[in-house]
N, CA, C and O atoms as a GROMACS GRO file, in nm:
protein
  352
    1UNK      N    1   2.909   0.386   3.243
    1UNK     CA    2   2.803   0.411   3.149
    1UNK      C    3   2.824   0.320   3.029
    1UNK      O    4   2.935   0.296   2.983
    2UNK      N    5   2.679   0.258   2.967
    2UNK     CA    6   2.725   0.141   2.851
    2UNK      C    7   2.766   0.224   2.750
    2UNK      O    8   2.879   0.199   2.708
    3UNK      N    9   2.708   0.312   2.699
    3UNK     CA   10   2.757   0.417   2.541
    3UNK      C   11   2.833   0.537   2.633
    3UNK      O   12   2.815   0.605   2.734
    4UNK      N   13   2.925   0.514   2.531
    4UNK     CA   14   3.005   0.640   2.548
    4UNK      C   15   2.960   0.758   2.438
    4UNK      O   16   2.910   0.754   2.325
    5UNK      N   17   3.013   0.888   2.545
    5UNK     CA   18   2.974   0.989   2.473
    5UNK      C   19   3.011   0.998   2.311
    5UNK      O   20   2.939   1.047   2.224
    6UNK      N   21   3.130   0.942   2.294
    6UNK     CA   22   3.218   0.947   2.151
    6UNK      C   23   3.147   0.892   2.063
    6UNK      O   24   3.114   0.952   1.960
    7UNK      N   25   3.106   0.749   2.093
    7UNK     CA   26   3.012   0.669   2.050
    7UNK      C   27   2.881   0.703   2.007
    7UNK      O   28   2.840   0.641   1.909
    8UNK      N   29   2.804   0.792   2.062
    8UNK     CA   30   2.672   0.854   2.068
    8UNK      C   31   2.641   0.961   1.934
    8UNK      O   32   2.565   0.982   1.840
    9UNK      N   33   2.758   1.007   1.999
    9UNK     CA   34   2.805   1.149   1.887
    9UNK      C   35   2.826   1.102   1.753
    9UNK      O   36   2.770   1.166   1.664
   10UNK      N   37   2.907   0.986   1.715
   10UNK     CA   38   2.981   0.931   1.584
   10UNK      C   39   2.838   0.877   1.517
   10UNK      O   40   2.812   0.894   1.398
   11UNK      N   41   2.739   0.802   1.620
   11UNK     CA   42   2.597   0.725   1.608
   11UNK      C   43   2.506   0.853   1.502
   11UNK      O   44   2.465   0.836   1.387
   12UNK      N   45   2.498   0.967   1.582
   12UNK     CA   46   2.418   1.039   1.564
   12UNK      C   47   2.457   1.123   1.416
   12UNK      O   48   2.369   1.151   1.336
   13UNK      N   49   2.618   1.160   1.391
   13UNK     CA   50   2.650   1.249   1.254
   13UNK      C   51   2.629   1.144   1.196
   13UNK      O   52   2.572   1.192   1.098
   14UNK      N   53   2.629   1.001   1.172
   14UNK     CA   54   2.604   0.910   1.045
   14UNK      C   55   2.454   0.908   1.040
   14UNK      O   56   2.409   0.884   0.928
   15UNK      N   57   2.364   0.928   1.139
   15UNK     CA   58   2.225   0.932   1.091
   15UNK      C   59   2.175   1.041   1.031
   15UNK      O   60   2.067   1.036   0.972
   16UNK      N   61   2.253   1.158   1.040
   16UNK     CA   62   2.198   1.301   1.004
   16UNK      C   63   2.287   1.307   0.878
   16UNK      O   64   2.244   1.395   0.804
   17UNK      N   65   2.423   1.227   0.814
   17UNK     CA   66   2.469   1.224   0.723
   17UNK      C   67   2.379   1.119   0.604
   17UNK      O   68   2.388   1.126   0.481
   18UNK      N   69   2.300   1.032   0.677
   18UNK     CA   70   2.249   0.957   0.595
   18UNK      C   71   2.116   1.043   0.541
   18UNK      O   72   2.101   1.100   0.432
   19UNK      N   73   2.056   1.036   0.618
   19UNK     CA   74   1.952   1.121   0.600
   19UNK      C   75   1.951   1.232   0.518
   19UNK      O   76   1.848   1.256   0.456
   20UNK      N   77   2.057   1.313   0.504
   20UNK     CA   78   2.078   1.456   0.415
   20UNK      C   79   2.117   1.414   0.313
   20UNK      O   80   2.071   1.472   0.214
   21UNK      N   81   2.244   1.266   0.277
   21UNK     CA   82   2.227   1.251   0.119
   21UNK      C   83   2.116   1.183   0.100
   21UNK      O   84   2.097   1.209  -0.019
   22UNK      N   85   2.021   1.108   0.134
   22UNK     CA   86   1.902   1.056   0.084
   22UNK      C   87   1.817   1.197   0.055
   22UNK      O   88   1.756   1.185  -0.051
   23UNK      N   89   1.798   1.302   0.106
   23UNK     CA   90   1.716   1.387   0.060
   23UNK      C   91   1.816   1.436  -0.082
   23UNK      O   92   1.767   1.394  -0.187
   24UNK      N   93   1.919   1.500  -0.096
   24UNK     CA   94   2.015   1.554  -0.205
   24UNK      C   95   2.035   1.464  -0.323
   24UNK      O   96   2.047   1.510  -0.437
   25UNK      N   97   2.038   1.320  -0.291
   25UNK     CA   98   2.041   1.268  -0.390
   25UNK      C   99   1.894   1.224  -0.461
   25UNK      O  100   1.879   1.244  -0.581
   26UNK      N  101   1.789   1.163  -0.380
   26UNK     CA  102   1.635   1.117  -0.478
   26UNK      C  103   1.592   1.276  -0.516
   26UNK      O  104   1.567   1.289  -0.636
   27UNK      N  105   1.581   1.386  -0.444
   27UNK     CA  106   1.483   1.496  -0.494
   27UNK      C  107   1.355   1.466  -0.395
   27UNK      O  108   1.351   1.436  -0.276
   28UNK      N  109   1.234   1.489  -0.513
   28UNK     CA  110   1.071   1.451  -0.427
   28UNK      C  111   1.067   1.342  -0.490
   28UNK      O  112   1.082   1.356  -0.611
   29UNK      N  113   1.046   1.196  -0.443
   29UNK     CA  114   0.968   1.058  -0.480
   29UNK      C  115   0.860   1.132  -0.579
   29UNK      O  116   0.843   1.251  -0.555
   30UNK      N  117   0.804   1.088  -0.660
   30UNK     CA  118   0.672   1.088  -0.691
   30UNK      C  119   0.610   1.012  -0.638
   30UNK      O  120   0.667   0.906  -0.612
   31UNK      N  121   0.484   1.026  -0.602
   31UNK     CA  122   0.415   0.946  -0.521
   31UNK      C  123   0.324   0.880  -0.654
   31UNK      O  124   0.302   0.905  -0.773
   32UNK      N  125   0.279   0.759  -0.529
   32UNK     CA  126   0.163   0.684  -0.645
   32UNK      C  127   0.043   0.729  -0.664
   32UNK      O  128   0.015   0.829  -0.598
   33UNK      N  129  -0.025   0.695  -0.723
   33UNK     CA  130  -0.178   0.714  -0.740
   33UNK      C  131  -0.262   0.588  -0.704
   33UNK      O  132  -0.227   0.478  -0.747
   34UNK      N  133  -0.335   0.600  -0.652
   34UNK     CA  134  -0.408   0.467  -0.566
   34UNK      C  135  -0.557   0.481  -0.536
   34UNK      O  136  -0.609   0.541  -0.442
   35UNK      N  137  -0.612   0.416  -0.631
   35UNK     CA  138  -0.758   0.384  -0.623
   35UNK      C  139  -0.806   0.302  -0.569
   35UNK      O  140  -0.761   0.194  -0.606
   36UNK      N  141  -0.890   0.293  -0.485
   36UNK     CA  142  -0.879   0.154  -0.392
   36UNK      C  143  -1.061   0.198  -0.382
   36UNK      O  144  -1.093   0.297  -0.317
   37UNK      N  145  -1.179   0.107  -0.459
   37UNK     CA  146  -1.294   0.070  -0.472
   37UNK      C  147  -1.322  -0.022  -0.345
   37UNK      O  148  -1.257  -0.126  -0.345
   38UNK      N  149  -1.421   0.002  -0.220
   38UNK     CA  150  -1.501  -0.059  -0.168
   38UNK      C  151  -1.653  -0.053  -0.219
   38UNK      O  152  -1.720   0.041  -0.262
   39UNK      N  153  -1.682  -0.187  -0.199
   39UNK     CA  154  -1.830  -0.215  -0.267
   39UNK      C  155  -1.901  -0.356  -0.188
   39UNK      O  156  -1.869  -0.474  -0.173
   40UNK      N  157  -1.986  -0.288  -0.158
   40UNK     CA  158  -2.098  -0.394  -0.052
   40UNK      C  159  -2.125  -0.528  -0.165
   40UNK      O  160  -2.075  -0.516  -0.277
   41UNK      N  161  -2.208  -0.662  -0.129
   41UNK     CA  162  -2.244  -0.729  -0.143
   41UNK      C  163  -2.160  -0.794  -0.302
   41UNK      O  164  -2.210  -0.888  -0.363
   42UNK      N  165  -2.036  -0.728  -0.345
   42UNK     CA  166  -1.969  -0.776  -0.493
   42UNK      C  167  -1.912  -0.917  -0.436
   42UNK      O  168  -1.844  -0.914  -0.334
   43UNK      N  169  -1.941  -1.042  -0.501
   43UNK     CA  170  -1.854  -1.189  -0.467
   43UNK      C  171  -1.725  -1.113  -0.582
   43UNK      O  172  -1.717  -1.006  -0.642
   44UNK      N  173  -1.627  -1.255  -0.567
   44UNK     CA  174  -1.483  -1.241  -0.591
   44UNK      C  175  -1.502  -1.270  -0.759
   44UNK      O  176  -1.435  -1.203  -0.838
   45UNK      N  177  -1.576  -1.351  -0.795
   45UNK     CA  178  -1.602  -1.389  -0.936
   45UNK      C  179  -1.693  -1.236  -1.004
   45UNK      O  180  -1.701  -1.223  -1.126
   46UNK      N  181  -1.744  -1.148  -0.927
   46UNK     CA  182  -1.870  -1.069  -1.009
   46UNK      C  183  -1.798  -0.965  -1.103
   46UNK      O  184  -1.860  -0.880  -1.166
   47UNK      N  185  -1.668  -0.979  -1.107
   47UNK     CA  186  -1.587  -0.902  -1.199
   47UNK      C  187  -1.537  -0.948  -1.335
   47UNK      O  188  -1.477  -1.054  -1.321
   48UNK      N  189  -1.541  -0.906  -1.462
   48UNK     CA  190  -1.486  -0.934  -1.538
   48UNK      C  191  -1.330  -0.980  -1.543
   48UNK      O  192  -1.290  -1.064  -1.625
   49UNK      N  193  -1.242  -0.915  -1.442
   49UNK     CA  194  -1.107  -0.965  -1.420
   49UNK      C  195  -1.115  -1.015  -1.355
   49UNK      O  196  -1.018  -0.976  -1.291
   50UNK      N  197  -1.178  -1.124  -1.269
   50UNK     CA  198  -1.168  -1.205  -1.237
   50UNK      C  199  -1.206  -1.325  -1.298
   50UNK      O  200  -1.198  -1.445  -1.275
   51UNK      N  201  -1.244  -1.263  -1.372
   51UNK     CA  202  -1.324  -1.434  -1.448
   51UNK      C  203  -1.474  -1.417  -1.480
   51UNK      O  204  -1.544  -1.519  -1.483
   52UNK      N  205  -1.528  -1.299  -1.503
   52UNK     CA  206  -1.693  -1.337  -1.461
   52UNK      C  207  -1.740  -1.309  -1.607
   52UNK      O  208  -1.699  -1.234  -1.695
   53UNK      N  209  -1.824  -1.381  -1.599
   53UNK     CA  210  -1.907  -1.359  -1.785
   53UNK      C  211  -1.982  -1.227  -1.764
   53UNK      O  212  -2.032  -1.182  -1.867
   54UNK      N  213  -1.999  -1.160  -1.660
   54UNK     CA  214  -2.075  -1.018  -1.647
   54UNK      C  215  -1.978  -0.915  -1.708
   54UNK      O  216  -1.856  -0.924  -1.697
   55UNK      N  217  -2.041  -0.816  -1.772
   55UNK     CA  218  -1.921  -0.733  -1.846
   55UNK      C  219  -1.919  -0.615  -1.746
   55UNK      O  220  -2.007  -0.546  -1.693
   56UNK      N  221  -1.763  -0.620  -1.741
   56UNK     CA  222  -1.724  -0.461  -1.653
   56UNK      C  223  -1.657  -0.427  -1.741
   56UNK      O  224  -1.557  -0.499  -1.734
   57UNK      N  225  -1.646  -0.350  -1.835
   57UNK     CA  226  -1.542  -0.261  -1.926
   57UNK      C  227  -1.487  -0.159  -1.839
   57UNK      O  228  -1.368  -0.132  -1.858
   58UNK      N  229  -1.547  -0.096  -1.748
   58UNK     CA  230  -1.466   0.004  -1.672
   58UNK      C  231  -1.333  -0.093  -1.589
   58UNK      O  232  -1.211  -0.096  -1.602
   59UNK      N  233  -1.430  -0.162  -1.504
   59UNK     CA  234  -1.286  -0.211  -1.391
   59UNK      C  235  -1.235  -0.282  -1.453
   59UNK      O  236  -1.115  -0.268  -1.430
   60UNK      N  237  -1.254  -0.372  -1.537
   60UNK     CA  238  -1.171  -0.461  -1.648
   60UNK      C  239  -1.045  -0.366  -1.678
   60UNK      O  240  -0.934  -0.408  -1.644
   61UNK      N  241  -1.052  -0.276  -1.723
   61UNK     CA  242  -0.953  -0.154  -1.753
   61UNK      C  243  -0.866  -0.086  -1.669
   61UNK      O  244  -0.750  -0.068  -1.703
   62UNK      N  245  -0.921  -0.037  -1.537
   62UNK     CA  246  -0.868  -0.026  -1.416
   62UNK      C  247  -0.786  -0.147  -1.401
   62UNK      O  248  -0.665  -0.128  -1.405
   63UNK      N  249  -0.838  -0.292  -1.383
   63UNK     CA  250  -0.771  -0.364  -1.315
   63UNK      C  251  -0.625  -0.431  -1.464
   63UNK      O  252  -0.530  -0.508  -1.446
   64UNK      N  253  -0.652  -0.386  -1.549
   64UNK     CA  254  -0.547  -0.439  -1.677
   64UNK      C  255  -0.391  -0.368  -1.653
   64UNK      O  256  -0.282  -0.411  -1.690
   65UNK      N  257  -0.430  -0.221  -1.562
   65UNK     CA  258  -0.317  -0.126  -1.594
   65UNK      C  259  -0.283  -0.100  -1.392
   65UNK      O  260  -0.249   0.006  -1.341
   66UNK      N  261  -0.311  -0.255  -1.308
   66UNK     CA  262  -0.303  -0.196  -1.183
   66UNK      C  263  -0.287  -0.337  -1.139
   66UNK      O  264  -0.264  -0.419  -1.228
   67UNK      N  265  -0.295  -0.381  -1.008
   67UNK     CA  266  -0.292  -0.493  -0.928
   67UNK      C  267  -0.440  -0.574  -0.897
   67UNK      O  268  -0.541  -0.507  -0.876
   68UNK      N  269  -0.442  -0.659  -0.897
   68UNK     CA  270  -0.530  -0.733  -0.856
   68UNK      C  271  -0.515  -0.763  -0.688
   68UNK      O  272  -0.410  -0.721  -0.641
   69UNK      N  273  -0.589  -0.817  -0.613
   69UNK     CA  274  -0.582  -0.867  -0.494
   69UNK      C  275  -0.668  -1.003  -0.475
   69UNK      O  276  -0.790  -1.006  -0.460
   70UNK      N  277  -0.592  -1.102  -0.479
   70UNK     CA  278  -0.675  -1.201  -0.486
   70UNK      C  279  -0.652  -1.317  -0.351
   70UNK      O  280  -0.703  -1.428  -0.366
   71UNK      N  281  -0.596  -1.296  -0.255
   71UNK     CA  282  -0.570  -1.299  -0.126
   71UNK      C  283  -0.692  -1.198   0.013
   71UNK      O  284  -0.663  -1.198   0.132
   72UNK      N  285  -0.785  -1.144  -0.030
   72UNK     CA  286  -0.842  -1.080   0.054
   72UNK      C  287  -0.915  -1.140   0.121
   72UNK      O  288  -0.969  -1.233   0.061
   73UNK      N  289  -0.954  -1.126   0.267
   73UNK     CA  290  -1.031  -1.270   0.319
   73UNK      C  291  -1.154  -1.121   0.417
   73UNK      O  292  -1.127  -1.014   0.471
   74UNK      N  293  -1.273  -1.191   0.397
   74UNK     CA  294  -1.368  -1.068   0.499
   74UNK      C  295  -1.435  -1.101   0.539
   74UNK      O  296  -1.491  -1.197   0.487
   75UNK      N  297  -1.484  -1.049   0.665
   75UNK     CA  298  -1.570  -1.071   0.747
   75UNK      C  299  -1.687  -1.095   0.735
   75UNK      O  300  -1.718  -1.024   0.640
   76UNK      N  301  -1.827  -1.176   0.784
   76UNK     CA  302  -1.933  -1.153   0.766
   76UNK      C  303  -2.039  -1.029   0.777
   76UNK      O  304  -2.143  -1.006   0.715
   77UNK      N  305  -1.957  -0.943   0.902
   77UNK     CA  306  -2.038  -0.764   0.893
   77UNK      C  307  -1.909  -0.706   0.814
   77UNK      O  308  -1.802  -0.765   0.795
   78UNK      N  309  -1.947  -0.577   0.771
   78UNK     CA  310  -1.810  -0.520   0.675
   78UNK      C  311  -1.772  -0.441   0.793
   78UNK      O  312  -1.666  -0.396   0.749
   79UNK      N  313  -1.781  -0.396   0.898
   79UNK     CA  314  -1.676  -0.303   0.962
   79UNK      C  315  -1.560  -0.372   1.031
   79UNK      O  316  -1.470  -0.307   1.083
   80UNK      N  317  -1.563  -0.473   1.030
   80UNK     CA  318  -1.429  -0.568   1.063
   80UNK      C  319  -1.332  -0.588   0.916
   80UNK      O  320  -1.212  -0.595   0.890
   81UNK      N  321  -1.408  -0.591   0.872
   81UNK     CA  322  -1.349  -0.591   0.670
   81UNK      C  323  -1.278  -0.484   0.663
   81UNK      O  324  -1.155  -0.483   0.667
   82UNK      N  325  -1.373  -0.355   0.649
   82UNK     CA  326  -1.310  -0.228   0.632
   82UNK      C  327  -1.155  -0.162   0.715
   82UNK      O  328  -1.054  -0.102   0.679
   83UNK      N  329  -1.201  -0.207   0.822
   83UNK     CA  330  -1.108  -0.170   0.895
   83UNK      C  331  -0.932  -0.265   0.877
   83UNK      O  332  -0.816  -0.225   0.886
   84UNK      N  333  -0.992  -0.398   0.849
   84UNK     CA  334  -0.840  -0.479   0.790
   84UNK      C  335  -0.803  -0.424   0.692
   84UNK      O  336  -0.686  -0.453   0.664
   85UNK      N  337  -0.874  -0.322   0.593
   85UNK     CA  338  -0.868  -0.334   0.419
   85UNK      C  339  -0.768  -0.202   0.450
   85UNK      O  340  -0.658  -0.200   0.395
   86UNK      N  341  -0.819  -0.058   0.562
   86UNK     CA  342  -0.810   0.041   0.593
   86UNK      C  343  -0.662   0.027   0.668
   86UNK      O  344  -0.560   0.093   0.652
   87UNK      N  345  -0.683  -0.052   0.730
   87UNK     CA  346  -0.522  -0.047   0.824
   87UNK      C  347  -0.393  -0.109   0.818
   87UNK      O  348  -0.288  -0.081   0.876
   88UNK      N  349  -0.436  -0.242   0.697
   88UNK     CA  350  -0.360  -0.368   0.682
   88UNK      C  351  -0.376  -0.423   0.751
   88UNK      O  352  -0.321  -0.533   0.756
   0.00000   0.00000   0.00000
């Protein structure tokens, strides 16, 4: 047999040892908060953070205190879009 039983056993208390101080030592993560805006027919410029002379004071604000994405590439129908945006 390639693994020995000893082997298996020693495998298995370091994964269940790892695992129990990662819970004892973080607590609960806080999780993030994540707003993620889909919007039909917006080009990449129609935003104020991006550059656009149109005023967005809302997402301007959103986007000051969050990430930008300026790498997004989409489809000509949006359910091929959605679904890259949705799944990675």
């Amino acid at each position: 047999m390639f693994f020995t039983l000893t082997g298996v056993a020693l495998v298995c208390l370091l994964l269940i040892l790892a695992a129990s101080l990662r819970l004892l030592a973080g607590g609960e993560a806080q999780r993030p908060n994540i707003l993620l805006i889909v919007a039909d027919d917006l080009g990449y410029a129609d935003l104020g953070a991006y550059g656009s002379d149109i005023r967005t004071p809302n997402i301007d604000r959103l986007a000051a205190g969050g990430i930008l994405f300026t790498q997004f590439h989409t489809a000509p129908m949006c359910a091929p879009t959605r679904a890259m945006l949705y799944t990675g």
